[in-house]
Each structure stands twice: as C-alpha cells, then as structure tokens.
C-alpha positions, 0 to 999 in steps of 0.5 A: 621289919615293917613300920611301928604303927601310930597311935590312931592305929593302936587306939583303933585295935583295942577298940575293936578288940574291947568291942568283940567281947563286949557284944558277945557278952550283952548278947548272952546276958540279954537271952539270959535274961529274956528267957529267965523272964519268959520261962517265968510267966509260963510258970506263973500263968499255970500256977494261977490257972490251977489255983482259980476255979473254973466259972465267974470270979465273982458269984453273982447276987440273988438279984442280978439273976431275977434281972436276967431270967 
C-alpha cells in the first residue's frame, strides 16, 4: 500500500475536481446565453423591418420642399 496523501494534496484534488465542472458549465451557460441574445435581435430587427415602410421616417413639410427645388 502507498502513502496516505497529505491534506494540500487532498485540498488541491478537489479543487481541481470542482474546477472541471464548473468551467464547462459557465461555458455552455455563456453560449446559452450569447446566442439566445443573438437569435433574438435577428428576430427583432426583421420584425421592425417589416413593420416600417419603406422612405423617410418622417414626411417632409410643404416647405422644406419649396426650399430644396
């Protein structure tokens, strides 16, 4: 039988083994996330696409047309 191992060499395996998960988990979280956040201004900006017509947003005045012929 080999050598009980000391309690740094305990306290250093479960950091690593707490360590694992825990990235791979933030990872898939923060993809999760970034592309729930990415898929969802797509959708926005089509939607407001569709919804504005095309042209100026705002309808010139009578006489801001006299002006510029």
């Amino acid at each position: 039988m080999g050598e009980e191992p000391t309690w740094l060499e305990l306290l250093f395996a479960f950091v690593v083994t707490a360590l694992v998960p825990t990235a791979v988990g933030l990872t898939v979280i923060c993809s999760v996330v970034g592309l729930t956040l990415w898929a969802r201004a797509t959708l926005r900006r089509r939607r407001t696409a569709k919804r504005q017509p095309p042209g100026p947003a705002v309808p010139k005045a009578p006489e801001d047309l006299e002006q510029v012929s």
